[in-house]
C-alpha positions in Angstrom: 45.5 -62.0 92.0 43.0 -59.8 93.4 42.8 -58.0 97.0 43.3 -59.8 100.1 39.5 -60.2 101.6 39.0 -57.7 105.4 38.6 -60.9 106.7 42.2 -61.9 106.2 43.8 -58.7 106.3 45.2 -58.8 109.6 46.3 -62.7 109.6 48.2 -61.8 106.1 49.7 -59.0 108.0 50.8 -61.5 111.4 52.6 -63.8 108.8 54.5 -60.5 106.4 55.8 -59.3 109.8 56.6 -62.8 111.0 58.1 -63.7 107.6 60.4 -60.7 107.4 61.5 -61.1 111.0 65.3 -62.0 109.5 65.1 -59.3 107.2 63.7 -56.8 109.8 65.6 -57.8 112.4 69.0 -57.2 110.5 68.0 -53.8 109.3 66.2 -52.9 112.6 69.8 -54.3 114.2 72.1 -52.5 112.6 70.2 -49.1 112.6 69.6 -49.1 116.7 73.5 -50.4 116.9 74.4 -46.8 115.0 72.7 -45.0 117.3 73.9 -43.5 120.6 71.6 -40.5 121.2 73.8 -38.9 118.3 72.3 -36.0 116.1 72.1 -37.2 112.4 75.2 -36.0 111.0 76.8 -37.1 107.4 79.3 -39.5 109.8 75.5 -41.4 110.6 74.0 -40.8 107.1 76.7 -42.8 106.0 76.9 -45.6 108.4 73.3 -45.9 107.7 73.5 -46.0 103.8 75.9 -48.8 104.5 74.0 -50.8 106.7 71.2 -50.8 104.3 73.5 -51.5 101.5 74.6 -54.6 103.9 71.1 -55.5 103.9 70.4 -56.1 100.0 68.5 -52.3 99.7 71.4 -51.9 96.9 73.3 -48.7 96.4 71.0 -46.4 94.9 68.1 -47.7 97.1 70.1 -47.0 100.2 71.1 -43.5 98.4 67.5 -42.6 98.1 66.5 -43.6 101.7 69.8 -41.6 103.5 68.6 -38.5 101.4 64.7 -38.6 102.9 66.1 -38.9 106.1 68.7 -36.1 105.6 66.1 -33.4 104.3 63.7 -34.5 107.3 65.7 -34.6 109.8 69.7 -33.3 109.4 71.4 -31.5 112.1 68.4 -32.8 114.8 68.3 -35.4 117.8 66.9 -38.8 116.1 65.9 -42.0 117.2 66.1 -45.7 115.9 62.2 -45.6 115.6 62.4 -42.5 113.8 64.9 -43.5 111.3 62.4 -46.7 110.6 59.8 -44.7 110.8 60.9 -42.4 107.6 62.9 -45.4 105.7 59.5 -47.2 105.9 57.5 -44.2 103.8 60.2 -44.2 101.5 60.4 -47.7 100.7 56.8 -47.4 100.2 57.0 -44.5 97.5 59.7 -46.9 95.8 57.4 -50.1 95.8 53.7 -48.3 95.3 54.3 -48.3 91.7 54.9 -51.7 90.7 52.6 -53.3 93.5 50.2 -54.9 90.9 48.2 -57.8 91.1 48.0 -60.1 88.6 44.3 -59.3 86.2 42.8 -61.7 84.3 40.5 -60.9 81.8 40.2 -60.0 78.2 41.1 -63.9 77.1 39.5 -66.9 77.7 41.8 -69.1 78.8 44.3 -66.4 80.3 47.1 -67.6 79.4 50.4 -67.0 82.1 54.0 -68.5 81.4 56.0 -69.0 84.9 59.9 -68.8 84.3 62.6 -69.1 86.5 65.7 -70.9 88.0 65.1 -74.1 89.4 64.6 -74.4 92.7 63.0 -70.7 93.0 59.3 -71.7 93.7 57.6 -72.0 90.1 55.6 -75.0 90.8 54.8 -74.3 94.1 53.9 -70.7 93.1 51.8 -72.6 90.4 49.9 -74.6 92.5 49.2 -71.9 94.9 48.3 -69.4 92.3 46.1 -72.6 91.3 44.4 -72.7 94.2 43.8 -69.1 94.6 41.7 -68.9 91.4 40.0 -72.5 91.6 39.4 -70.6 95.2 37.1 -68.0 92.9 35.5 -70.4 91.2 37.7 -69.7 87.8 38.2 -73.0 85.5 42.0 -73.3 86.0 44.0 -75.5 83.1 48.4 -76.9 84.7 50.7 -77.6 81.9 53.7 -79.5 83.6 56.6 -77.9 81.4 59.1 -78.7 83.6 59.9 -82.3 81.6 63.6 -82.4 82.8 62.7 -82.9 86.1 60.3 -85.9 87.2 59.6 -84.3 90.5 58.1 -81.2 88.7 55.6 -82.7 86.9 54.6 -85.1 90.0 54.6 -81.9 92.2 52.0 -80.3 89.5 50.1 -83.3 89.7 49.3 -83.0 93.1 48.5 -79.8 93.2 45.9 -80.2 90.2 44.4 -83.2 92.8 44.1 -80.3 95.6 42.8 -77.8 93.6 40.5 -79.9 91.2 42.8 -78.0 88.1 43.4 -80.4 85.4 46.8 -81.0 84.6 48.3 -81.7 81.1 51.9 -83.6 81.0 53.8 -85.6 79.3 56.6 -88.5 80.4 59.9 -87.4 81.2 62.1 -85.6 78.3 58.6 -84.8 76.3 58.7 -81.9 73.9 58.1 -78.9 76.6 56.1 -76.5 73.8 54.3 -79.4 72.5 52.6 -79.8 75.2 52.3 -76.2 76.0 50.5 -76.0 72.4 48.5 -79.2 74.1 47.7 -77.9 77.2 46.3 -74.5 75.4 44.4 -76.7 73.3 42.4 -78.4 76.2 41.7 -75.3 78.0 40.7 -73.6 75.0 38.4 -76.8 74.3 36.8 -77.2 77.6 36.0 -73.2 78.5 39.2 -72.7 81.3 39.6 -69.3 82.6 42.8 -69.8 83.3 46.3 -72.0 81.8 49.3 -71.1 83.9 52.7 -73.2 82.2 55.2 -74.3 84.0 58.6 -74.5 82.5 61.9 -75.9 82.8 65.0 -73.6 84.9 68.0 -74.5 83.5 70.3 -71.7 83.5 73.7 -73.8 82.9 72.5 -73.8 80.0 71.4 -70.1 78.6 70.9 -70.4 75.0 69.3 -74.3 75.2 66.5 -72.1 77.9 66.3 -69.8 75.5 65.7 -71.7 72.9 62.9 -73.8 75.0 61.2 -70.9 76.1 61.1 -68.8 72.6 59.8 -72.2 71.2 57.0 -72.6 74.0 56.0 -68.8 73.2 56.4 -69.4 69.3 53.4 -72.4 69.1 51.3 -71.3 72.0 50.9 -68.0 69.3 49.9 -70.1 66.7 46.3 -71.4 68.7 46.9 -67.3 70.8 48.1 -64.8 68.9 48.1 -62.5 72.0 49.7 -65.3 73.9 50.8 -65.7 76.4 49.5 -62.6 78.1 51.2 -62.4 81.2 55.2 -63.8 81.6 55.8 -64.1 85.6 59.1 -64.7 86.9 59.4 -65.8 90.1 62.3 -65.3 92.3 63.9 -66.9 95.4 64.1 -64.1 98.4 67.2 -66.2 99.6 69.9 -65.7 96.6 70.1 -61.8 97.7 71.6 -60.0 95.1 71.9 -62.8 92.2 68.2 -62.2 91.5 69.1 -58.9 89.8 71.3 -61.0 87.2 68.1 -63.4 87.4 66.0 -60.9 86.2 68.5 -59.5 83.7 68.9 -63.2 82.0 64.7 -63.9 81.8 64.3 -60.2 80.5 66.6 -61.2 77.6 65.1 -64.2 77.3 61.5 -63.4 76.9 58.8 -60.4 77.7 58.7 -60.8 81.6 55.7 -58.6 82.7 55.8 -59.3 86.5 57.4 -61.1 89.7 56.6 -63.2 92.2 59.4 -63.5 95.2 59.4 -66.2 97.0 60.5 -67.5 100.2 60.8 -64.3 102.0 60.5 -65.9 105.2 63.4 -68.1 104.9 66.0 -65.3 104.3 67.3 -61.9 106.3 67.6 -60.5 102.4 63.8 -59.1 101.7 65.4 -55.8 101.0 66.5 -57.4 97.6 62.9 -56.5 96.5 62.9 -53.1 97.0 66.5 -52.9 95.0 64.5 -54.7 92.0 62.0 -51.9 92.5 63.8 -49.5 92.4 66.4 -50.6 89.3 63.8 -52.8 86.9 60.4 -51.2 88.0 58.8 -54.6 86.6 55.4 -55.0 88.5 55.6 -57.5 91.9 52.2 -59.5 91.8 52.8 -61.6 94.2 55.3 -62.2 97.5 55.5 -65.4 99.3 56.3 -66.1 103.2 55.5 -69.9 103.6 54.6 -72.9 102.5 50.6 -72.6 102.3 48.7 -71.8 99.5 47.5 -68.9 102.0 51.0 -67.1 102.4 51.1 -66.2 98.7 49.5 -63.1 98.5 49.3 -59.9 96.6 51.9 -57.3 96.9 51.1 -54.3 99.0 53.5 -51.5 99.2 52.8 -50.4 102.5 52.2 -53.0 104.5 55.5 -54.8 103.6 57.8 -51.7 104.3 56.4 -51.4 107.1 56.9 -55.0 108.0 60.5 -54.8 106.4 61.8 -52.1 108.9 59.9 -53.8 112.1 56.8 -51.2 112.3 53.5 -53.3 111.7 
């Protein structure tokens, strides 16, 4: 995904700040409760690393932020705004490096494989993503790989009627890398910019995903060699902590090579991305804080640790 456009900057920025209310609100909460025009001491520092541990930061996320503070300002009068304040550029220099949005080019159709758990977002992110590039102009291929679940494929359906993307898909139970070799086949044949493959989330069962997905990536190679070129893994804001063992599981099961997190207006645990940050330094493409195609966006360091700790 490329930049957002001036033109939308500061409505993208009204909707982070009001999508990471929860989230800001229990970290901006528990740091003003710590305070009572105290000095910062290694009592505070460590009240603090706690209440951003309590906040999905992680440990060594909440390690790093304590220890900015403490070189800034140790031993002198601080105030909740303050301790934002410097927690905000920090989380910042964690997340600069891995805010990158997704680039297509180099292949004609791109080809991108979304994974996940069910129920994280995929199709939604999908369609969105979908509408983004139709949104460009961009040829834009759906393969509904999702064939366990009926609902999936309809979902994907609709979405290729909003956007005008044509959708491939099969009936329900059909082979999920045949019609990813399919789907690659059309959008080679017909000029497509862009195939984004939707796939099934099953993670009861690890080694029959696994299996699926190597399979998916094993015939799409034989019409792409180089395929597919970008693996996105998109992760629910809302499960907190379990998406670090979500991550874990994907990165075993194939090349991941970026995340989208999802629903980070539903859920006081936006920190969770800056742990991921900070312990997988996969790149974030994309973050999403509603339900329109317009609150997926790309992923700007700045703006959302600013927005995280209350300050834009």
């Amino acid at each position: 995904m490329n930049d957002v456009p001036n033109g939308e900057k500061r409505g993208w920025l009204q909707r982070l700040r009001s999508g990471l209310s929860r989230s800001s609100s229990k970290i901006g909460e528990s740091i003003t409760g710590l305070f009572t025009k105290r000095k910062l001491d290694k009592a505070l520092l460590d009240e603090l690393e706690e209440a951003l541990i309590a906040a999905d930061l992680g440990p060594a996320t909440a390690a790093k932020l304590t220890a900015a503070l403490s070189k800034e300002r140790f031993g002198k009068d601080i105030t909740p705004e303050e301790t934002r304040d410097v927690f905000a550029g920090e989380v910042a220099r964690i997340l600069g490096p891995v805010a990158k949005p997704l680039v297509l080019g180099g292949h004609k159709p791109h080809v991108v494989l979304v994974v996940g758990v069910n129920g994280s977002g995929k199709t939604t992110t999908i369609g969105k993503l979908a509408q983004h590039y139709r949104g460009q102009g961009l040829k834009v291929v759906l393969a509904a790989g999702d064939t366990f679940r009926a609902a999936a494929v309809e979902q994907l359906k609709i979405w290729g009627e909003r956007t005008g993307a044509e959708v491939v898909a099969g009936g329900e139970g059909a082979d999920a890398a045949g019609l990813a070799y399919d789907a690659l086949a059309k959008a080679k044949a017909s000029g497509a910019d862009l195939l984004l493959i939707d796939t099934a989330g099953r993670l009861q069962n690890k080694t029959g995903l696994m299996a699926e997905l190597a399979k998916i990536i094993k015939v799409v190679k034989k019409l792409e060699p180089a395929a597919p070129h970008d693996t996105l893994l998109v992760l629910d804001a809302t499960t907190g902590q379990n998406a670090h063992s979500q991550v874990e599981v994907f990165k075993e099961i194939c090349a991941v090579t970026g995340l989208v997190v999802t629903k980070l207006d539903g859920s006081a645990k936006g920190g969770v991305l800056v742990a991921l940050a900070e312990r997988f330094g996969l790149p974030v493409v994309a973050i999403g804080v509603g339900e329109t195609a317009d609150d997926l966006k790309p992923f700007e360091a700045e703006s959302f640790a600013r927005s995280l700790m209350g300050l834009v």
